[in-house]
C-alpha positions as CSV (number, residue, x, y, z in Angstrom):
1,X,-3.1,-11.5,-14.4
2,X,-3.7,-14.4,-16.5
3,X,0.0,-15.6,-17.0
4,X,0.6,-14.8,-12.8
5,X,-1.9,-17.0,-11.7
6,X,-1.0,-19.8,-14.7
7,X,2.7,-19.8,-14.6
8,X,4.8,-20.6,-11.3
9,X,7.6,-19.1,-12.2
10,X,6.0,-15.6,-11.8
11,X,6.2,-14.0,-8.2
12,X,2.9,-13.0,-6.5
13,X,5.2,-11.2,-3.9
14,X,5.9,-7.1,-3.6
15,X,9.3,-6.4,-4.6
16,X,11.6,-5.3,-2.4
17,X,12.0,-1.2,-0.5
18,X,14.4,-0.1,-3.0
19,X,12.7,-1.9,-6.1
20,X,13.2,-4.0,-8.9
21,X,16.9,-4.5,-8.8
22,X,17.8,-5.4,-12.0
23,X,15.2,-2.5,-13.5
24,X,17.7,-0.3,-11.2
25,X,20.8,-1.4,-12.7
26,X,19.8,-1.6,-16.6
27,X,18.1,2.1,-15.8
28,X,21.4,3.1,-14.8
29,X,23.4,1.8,-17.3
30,X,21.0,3.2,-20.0
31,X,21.5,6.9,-18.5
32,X,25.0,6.8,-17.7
33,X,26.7,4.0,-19.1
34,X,28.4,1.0,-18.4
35,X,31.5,2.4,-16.8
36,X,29.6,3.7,-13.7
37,X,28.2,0.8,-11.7
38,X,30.9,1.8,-8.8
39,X,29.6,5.3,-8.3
40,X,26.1,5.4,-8.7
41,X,23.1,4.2,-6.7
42,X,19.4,3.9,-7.6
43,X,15.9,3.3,-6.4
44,X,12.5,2.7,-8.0
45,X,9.7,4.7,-7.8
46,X,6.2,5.1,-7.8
47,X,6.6,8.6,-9.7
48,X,8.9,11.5,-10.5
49,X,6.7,13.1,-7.5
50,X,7.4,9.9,-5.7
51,X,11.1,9.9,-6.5
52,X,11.5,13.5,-5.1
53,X,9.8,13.0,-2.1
54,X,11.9,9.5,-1.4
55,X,15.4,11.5,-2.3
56,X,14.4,15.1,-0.4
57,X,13.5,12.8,3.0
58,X,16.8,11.0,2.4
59,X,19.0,13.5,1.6
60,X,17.3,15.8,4.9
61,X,18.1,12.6,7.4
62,X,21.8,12.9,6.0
63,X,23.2,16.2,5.3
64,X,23.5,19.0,7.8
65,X,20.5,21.5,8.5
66,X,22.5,24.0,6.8
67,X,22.6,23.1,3.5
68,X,20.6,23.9,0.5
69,X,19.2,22.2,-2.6
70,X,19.0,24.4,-5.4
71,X,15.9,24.2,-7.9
72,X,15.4,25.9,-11.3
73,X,13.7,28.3,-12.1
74,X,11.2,27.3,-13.8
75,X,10.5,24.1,-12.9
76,X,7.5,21.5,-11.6
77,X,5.2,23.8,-8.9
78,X,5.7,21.0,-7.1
79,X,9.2,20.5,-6.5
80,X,9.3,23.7,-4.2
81,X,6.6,21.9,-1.4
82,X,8.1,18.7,-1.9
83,X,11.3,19.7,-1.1
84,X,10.2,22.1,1.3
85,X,8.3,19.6,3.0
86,X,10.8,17.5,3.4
87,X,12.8,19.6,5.3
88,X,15.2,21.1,3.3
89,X,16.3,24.3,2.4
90,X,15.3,25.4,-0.7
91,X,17.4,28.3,-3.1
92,X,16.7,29.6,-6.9
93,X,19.3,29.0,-9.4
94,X,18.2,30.3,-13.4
95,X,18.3,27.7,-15.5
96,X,15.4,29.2,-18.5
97,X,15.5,32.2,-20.4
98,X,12.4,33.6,-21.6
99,X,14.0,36.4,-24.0
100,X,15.7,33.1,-26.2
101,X,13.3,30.6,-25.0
102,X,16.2,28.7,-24.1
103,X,18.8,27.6,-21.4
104,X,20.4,30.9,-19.0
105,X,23.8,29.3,-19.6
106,X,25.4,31.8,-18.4
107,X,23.0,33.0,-15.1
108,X,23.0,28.9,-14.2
109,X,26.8,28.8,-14.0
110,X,26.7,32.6,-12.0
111,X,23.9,30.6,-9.4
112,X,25.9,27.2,-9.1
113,X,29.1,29.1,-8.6
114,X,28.0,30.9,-5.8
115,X,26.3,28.0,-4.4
116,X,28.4,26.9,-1.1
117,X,30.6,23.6,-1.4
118,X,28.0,20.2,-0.5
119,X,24.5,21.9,-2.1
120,X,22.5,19.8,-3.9
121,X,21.3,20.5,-6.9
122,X,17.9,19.3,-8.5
123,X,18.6,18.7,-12.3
């Protein structure tokens, strides 16, 4: 607080809709590298709650009413009512076995396969 009120140089203003714009583009380049900056898009968020509710209320004002976003099971309790809420059409895929307390390799691919052409898929 201190160093906003002393120095001038530091904003007092909200940043903008989508966020800190250079936080955006080093967080992307930090997850998927350099090469990407063409094909990928980013916002900042308040939360990963926050960021699922902001991307499930986009992606329902975009896509058609027909298609789903897939969610693994298990996953957050709250990714079901966020999604849900937002207006999209929510579908299982196995992504966790509890026999090897590890991933369903093979049930994911058998879920994402039969998944229709367009779904989304929540990592």
């Amino acid at each position: 607080e201190k160093r906003m009120i002393n120095e001038a140089s530091e904003t007092k203003e909200y940043l903008p809709i989508e966020g800190d714009t250079e936080f955006i583009q080093k967080a992307l380049e930090f997850a998927y590298g350099s090469d990407t900056k063409k094909s990928l898009a980013g916002v900042q968020t308040l939360s990963g709650t926050g960021a699922c509710r902001v991307g499930g209320a986009f992606l329902s004002n975009f896509i058609s009413d027909k298609t789903s976003i897939y969610i693994p099971v298990p996953t957050w309790g709250n990714h079901w009512k966020i999604m849900s809420e937002a207006g999209l059409n929510t579908k299982p895929y196995r992504y966790y076995s509890r026999e090897t307390n590890g991933l369903d390799y093979d049930g994911m691919i058998a879920d994402l396969r039969e998944a229709p052409d367009g779904s989304i898929i929540l990592l």
